[in-house]
C-alpha positions in Angstrom: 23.2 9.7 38.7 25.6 8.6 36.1 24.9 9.6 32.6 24.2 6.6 30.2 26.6 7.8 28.4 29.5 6.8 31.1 28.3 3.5 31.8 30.5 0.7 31.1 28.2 -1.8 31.9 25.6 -0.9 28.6 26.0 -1.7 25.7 27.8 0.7 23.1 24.9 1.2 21.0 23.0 2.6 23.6 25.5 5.0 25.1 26.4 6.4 21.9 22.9 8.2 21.3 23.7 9.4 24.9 27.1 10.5 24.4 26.5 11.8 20.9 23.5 14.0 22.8 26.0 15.3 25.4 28.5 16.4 22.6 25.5 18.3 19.9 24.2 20.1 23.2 26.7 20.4 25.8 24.5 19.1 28.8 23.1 14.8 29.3 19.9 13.9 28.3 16.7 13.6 30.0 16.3 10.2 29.1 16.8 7.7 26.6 14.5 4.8 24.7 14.8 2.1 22.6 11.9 0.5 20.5 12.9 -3.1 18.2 12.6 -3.7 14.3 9.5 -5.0 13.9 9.9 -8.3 10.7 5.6 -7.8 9.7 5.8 -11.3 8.2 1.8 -11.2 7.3 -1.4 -9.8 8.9 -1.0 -10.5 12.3 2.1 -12.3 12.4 5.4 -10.9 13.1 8.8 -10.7 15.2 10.5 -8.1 17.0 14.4 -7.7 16.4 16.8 -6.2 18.1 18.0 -4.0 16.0 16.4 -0.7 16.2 15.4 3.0 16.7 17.3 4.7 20.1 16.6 8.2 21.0 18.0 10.6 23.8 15.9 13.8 24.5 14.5 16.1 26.7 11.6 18.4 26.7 11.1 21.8 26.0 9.1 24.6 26.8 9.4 26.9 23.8 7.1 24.9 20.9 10.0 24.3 19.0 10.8 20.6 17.9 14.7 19.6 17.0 15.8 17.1 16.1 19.1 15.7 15.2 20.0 12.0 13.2 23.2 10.1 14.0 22.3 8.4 10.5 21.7 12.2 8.6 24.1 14.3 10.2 23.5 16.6 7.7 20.2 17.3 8.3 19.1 18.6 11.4 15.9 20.1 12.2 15.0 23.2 13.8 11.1 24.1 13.9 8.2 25.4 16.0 5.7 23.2 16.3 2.7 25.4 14.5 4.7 25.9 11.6 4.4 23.3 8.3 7.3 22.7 6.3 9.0 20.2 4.4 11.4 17.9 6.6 13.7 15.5 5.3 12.4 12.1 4.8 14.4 10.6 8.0 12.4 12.9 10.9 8.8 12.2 9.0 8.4 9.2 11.2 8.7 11.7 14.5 6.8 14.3 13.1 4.0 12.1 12.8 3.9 11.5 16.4 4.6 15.1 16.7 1.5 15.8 14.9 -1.1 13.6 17.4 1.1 13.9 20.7 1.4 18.1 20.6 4.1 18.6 22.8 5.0 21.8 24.6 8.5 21.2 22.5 11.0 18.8 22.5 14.7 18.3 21.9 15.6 14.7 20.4 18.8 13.3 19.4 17.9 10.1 17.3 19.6 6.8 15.6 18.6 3.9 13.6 20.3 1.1 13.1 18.6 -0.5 10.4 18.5 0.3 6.7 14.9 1.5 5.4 13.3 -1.6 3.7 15.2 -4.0 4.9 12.7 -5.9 6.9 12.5 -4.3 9.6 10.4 -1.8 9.3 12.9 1.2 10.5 10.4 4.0 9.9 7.9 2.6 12.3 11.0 2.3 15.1 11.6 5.5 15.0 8.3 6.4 15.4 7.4 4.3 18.4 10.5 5.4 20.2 9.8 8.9 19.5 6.2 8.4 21.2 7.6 6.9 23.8 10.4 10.1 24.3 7.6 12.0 23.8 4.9 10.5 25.9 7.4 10.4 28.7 8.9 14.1 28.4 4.9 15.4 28.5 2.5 13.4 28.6 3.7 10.4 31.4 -0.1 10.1 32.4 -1.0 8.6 28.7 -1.1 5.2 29.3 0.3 2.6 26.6 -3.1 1.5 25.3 -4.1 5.2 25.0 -0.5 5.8 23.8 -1.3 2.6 20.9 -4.7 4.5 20.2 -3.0 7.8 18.8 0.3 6.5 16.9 -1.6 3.7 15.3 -2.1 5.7 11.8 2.0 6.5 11.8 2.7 3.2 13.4 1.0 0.1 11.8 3.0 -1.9 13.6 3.6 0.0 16.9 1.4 -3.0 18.6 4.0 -5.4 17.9 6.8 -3.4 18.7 5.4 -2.5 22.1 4.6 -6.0 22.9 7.9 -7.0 21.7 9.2 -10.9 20.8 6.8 -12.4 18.7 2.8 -12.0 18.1 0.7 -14.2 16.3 3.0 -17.3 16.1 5.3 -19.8 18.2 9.0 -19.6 17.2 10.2 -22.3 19.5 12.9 -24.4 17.3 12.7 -22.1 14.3 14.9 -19.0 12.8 13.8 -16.3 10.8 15.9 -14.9 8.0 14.9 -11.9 6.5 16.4 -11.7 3.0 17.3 -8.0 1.5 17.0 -8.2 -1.9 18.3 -4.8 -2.2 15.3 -3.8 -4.7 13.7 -0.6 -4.1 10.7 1.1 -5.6 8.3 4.1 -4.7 5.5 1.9 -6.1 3.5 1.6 -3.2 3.1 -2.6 -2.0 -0.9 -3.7 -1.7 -1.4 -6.4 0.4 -4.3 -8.9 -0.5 -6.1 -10.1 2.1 -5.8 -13.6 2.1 -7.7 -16.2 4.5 -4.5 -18.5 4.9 -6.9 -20.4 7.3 -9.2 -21.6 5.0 -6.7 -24.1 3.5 -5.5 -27.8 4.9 -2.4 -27.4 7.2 -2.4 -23.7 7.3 -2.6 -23.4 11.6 1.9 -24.3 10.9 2.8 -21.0 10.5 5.6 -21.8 8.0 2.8 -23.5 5.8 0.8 -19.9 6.2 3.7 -17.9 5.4 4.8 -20.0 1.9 0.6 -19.4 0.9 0.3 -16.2 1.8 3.1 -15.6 -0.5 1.4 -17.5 -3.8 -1.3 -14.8 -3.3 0.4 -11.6 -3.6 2.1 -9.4 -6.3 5.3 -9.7 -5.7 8.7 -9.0 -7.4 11.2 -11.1 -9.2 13.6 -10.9 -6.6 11.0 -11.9 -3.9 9.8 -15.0 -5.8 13.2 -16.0 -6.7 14.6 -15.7 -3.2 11.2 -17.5 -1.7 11.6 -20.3 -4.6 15.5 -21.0 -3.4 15.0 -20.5 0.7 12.2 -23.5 0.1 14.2 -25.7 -2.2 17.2 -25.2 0.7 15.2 -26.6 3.4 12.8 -24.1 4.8 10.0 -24.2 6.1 7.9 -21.5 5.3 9.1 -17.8 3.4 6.7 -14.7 2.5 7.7 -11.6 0.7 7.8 -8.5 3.2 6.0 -5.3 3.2 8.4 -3.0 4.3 8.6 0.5 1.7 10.8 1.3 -0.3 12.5 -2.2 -0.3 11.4 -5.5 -1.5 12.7 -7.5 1.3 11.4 -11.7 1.8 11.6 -13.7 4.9 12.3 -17.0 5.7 11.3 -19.7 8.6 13.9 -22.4 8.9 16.0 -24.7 11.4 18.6 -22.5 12.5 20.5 -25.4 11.5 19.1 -25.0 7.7 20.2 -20.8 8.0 23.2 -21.0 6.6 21.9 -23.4 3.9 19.0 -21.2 3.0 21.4 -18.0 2.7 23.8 -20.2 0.5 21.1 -21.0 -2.2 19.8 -18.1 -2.4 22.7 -16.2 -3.1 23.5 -18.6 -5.6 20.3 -18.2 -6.8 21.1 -14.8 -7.5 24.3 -14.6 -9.2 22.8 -17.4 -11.6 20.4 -14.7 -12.4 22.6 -11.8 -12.2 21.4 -10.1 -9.7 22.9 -8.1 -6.9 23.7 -10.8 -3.8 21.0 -10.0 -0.7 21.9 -9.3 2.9 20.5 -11.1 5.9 19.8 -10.9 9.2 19.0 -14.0 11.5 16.6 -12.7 13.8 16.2 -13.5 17.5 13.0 -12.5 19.3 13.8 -9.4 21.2 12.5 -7.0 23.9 9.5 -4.1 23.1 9.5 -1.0 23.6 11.0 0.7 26.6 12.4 3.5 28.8 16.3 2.2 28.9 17.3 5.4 31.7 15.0 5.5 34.8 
């Protein structure tokens, strides 16, 4: 079989991990899996990107867990699995997973290509495509639901992201644009739970997103950026819960984007403030197995 890694026919991103794997350990992968960005735009709403975690592993028989970050480089780990230390804050994700799958040992070669809060919550990609690695390499009996059941804690939003596109709301004819502001803060975020439902109008999801908004705590940056996505033309925009960052998200007419993106940064330099990046997401594909 031909590794990933050679295959002209996928994409570059996925046969880098693969290549990058082959290179660090001289010999191809056992397999490698993808799981999306997961945009968490409120309780029981949200949209899977594209963007994502990728990981090539294989499994091992010693109880000793490494791992290796295209993103860190610099800070590979090299552990057995009964031992507690203090990883870097990149693998924390996997050894979650780690923690509730108890493997015999595992060797995983891992890359994320989003920025931690962003929007897209990279943390819990990695952690769903490490359960999946994981599950796979040792445990292929676990079914998904009983997969769901034990990553949940280290995961909030590993439902989503196995389900992939959208859950909770109908995207047909409308963008999301999820606004960096480039804030970050160790302050932990707390979400108040807020019955959107109980008010008129509220079954538009745009009209949900904008309210739930109005009834959090949210940052300078976040308001501003909501205040100037609505007065561009969309329809509905929400702060983000996605730690350390301080990210906001917007529903629009893809034909209102680049409006949206213009006012807002405007709205920023009139304040001063650092410009945000965006990303226009596009419903994308869950969780999955990419080699056979």
């Amino acid at each position: 079989m031909t590794d990933l890694a050679d295959r002209p026919d996928v994409s570059p991103e996925l046969r880098l991990v693969p290549h990058a794997f082959r290179e660090a350990f001289g010999r191809s992968a056992e397999g490698v899996w993808y799981a999306p960005g997961v945009v968490p735009l409120m309780p029981g709403m949200s949209v899977c990107a594209r963007w994502g975690a990728i990981v090539a592993g294989e499994r091992r028989t010693d109880r000793m867990l490494e791992l290796v970050s295209i993103n860190r480089p610099a800070e590979p780990v090299r552990v057995p699995l009964n031992e507690t230390v203090d990883l870097p804050k990149w693998a924390r994700p996997v050894a979650g997973i780690v923690k509730r799958l108890e493997p015999t040992g595992a060797t995983l070669l891992c890359s994320v290509d989003l920025p931690a809060g962003s929007g897209l919550s990279s943390p819990n990609a990695l952690a769903c495509v490490a359960a999946i690695a994981l599950r796979d390499l040792g445990r292929p009996d676990l079914s998904d639901d009983d997969l769901l059941a034990l990553i949940a804690e280290c995961a909030p939003h590993a439902e989503a992201a196995f389900a992939g596109h959208t859950t909770g709301l109908n995207l047909d004819g409308t963008s999301v644009l999820v606004i960096d502001t480039r804030l970050r803060s160790d302050t932990p975020v707390t979400v108040v739970d807020y019955p959107t439902s109980d008010f008129p109008g509220t079954d538009n999801p745009s009209t949900r997103l904008t309210v739930f908004h109005r009834a959090q705590t949210s940052t300078r940056e976040q308001d501003l950026a909501v205040a100037a996505a609505l007065d561009a033309g969309a329809d509905g925009a929400s702060m983000l819960v996605d730690e350390p960052g301080r990210p906001v998200a917007a529903l629009a007419d893809p034909t209102r984007i680049s409006t949206v993106r213009a006012y807002v940064s405007d709205a920023f330099r009139s304040a001063e403030l650092r410009v945000p990046r965006y990303l226009t997401v596009r419903p994308a594909a869950g969780a999955v197995r990419i080699t056979a």
